[in-house]
C-alpha positions as CSV (number, residue, x, y, z in Angstrom):
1,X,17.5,12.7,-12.6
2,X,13.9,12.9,-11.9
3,X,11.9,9.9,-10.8
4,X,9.4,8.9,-14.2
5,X,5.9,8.1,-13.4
6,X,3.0,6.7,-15.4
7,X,0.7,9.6,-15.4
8,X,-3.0,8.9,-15.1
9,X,-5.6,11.5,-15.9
10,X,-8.7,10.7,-13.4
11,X,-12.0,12.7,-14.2
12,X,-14.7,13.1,-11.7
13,X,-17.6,14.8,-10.4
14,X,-17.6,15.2,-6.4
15,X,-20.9,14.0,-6.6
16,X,-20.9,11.0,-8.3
17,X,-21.7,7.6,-6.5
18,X,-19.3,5.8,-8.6
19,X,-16.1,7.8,-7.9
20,X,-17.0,7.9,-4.3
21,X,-17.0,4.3,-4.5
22,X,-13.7,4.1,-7.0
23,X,-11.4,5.8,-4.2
24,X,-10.8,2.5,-2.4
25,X,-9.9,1.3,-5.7
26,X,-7.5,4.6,-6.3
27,X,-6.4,4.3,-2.7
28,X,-4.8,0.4,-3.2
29,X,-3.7,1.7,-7.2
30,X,-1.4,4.2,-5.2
31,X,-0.4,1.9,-2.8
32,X,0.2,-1.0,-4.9
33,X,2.0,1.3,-7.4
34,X,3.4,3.7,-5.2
35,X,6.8,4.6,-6.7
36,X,5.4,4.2,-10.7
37,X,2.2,6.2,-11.2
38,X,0.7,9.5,-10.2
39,X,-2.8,10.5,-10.6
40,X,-3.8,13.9,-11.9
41,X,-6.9,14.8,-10.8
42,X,-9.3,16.5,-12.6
43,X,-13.2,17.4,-11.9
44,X,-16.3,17.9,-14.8
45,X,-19.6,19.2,-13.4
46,X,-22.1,15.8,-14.5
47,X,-23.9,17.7,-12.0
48,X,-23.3,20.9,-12.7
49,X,-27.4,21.9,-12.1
50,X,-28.3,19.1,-10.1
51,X,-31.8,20.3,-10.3
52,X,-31.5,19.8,-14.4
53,X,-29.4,16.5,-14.1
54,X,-32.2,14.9,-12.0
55,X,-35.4,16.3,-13.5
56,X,-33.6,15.7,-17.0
57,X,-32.4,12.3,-16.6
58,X,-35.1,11.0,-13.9
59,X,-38.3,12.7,-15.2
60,X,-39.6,9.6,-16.1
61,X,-38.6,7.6,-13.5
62,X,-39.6,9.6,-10.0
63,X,-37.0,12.8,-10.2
64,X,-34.8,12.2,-6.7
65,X,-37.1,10.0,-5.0
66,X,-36.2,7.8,-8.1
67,X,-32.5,8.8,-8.1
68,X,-32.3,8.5,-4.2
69,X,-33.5,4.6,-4.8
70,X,-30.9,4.5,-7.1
71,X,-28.1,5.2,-5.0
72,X,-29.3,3.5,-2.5
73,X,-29.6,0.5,-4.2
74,X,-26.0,1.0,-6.1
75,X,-24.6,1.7,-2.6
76,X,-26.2,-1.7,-1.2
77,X,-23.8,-3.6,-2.9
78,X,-20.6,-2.2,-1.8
79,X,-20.2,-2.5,2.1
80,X,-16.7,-0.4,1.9
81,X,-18.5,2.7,1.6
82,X,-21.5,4.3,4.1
83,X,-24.3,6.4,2.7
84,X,-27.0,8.3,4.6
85,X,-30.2,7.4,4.5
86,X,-31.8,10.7,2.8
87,X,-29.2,11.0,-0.1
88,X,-30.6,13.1,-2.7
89,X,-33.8,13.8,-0.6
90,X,-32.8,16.4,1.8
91,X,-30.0,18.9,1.9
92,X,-29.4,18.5,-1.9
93,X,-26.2,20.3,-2.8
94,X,-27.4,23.1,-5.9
95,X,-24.1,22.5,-8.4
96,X,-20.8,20.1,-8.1
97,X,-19.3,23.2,-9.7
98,X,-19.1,25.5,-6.8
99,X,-17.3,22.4,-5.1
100,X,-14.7,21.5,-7.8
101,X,-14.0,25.6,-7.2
102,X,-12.8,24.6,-3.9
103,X,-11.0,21.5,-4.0
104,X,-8.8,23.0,-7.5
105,X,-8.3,26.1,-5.1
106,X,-6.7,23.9,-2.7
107,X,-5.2,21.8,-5.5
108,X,-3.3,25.0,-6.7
109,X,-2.1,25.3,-3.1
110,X,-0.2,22.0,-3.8
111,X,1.2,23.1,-7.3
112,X,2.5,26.0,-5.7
113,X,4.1,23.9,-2.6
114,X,2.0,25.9,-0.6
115,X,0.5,23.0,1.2
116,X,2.4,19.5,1.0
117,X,2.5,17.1,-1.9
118,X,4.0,14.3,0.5
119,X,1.3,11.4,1.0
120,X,0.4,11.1,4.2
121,X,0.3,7.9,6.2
122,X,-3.3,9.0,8.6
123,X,-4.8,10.0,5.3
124,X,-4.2,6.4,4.0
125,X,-1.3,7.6,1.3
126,X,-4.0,9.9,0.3
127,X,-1.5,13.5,0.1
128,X,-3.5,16.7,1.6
129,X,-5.1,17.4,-2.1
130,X,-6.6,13.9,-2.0
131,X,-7.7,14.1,1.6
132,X,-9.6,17.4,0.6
133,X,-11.5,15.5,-2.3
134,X,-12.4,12.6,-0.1
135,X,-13.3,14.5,2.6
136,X,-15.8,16.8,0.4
137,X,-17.6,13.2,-0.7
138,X,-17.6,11.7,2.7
139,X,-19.3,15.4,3.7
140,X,-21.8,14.6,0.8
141,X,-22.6,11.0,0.9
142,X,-22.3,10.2,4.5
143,X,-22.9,13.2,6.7
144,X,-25.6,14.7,4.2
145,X,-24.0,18.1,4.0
146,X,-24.3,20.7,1.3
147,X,-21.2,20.6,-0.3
148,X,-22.1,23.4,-2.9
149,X,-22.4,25.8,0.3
150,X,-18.9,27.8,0.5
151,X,-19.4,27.8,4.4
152,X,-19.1,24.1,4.4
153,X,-16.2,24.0,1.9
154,X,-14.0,26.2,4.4
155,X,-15.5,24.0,7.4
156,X,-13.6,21.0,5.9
157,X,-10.9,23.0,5.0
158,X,-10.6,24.4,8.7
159,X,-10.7,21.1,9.9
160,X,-7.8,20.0,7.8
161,X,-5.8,23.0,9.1
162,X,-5.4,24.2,5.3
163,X,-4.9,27.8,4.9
164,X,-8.6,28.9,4.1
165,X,-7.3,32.8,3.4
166,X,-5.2,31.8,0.5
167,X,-8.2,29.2,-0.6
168,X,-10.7,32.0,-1.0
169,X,-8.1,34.2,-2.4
170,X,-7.4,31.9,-5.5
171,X,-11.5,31.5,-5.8
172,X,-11.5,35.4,-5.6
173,X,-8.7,36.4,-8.3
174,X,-9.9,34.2,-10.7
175,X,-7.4,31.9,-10.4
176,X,-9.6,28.5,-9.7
177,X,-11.9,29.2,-12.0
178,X,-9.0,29.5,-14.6
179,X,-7.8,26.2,-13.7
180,X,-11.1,24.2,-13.6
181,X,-11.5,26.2,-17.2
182,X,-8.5,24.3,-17.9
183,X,-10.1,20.5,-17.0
184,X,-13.1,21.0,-19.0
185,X,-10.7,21.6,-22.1
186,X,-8.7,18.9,-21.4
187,X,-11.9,17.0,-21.1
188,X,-13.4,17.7,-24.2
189,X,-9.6,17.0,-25.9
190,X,-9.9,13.4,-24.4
191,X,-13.8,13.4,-25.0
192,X,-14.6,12.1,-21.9
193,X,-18.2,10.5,-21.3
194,X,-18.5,10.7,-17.9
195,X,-17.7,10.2,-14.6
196,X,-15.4,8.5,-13.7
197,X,-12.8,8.5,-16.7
198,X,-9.2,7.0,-16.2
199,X,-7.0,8.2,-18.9
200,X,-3.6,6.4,-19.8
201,X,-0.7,6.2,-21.9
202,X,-1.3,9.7,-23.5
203,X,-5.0,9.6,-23.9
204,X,-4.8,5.7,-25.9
205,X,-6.7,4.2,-23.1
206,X,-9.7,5.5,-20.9
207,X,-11.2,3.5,-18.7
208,X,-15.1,5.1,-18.1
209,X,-17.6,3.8,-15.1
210,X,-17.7,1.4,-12.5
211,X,-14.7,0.0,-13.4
212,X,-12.9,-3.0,-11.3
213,X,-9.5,-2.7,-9.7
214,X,-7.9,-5.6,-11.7
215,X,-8.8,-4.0,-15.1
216,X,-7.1,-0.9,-14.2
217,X,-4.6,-2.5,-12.5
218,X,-3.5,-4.5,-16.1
219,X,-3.7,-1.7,-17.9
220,X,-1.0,-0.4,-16.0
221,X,0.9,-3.2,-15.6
222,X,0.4,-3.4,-19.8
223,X,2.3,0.1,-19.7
224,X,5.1,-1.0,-17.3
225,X,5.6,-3.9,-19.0
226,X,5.7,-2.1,-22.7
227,X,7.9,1.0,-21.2
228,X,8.3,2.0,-25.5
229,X,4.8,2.5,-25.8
230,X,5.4,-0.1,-28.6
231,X,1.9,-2.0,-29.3
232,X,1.4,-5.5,-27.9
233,X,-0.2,-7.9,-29.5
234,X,-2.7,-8.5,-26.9
């Protein structure tokens, strides 16, 4: 008989400050919950024109000088997490999108037990999928590199000894494309605000932002606890 999880649909943009600083959260979730949930990744371009996003959203408020104070600011508060000192003022990545390409390439890899599924104990649990994703923000947020370049997708890649021919292959055929295709539908069926979303129990609960480890943690305890999906009466 297979092993039942509690699934948990987690929607992000590679980009975004506060799922960069929600994977220590997802990182002890996995740990603490190890044999009873799995998260399903899924990515949504919030920044899918950076260049819009910013002069859009920040026009009023000093475009990425403004934004760049921003994050800094945000990132003050966390010490968990290190940021580089020009965010968002030099080597600004052009889309998420082209990034997301990438990482569901090498997501694909996994589906197809191409690459392994097995969480790895150097990665921090994290399996090679999950590695790929942090790795792509730590490029980003700490090291300042332009993730939306394809040379620097296959550098992290390459450095992860993933198999960068059958990456660019699935980016090539179509294939990713299809499959990030695929996360946008399923993020307008769960009308997803934003990044990041964590959806549970069949789309009944989403949990959107900067959201602390103990609320998410009760929710899914609230699942385990309720295993007929039968309402509580808290």
């Amino acid at each position: 008989m297979s092993k039942s999880y509690i699934h948990i649909d987690y929607f992000s943009d590679i980009l975004c400050i506060w799922a960069y600083i929600a994977q220590v959260r997802i990182d002890e979730l996995t740990s603490q919950y190890s044999d009873q949930i799995k998260f399903n990744q899924h990515f949504i371009p919030v920044f899918g024109s950076t260049e819009k996003r910013i002069t859009s959203h920040w026009k009023d408020k000093g475009g990425f000088d403004g934004y760049h104070q921003h994050v800094m600011g945000i990132c003050s508060k966390f010490d968990h997490i290190e940021v580089h000192p020009g965010i968002w003022l030099e080597n600004i990545p052009k889309s998420s999108a082209s990034c997301h390409h990438f990482l569901t390439s090498v997501q694909l890899l996994e589906k197809k037990n191409h690459i392994s599924c097995v969480p790895n104990l150097e990665c921090k649990g994290r399996t090679l999928f999950e590695e790929a994703i942090w790795q792509a923000r730590l490029h980003f947020f700490r090291d300042l590199q332009d993730i939306s370049d394809l040379d620097v997708q296959m550098k992290i890649a390459q450095d992860m000894d993933l198999p960068v021919d059958e990456i660019i292959h699935q980016m090539r055929s179509g294939e990713a494309m299809a499959a990030m295709c695929g996360d946008l539908e399923l993020r307008d069926e769960y009308r997803i605000a934003g990044s990041p979303t964590y959806v549970l129990n069949e789309g009944r609960q989403k949990l959107y932002g900067n959201v602390g480890y103990k609320i998410i943690s009760a929710n899914i305890r609230e699942i385990l606890d309720n295993p007929s999906n039968q309402a509580s009466w808290c």
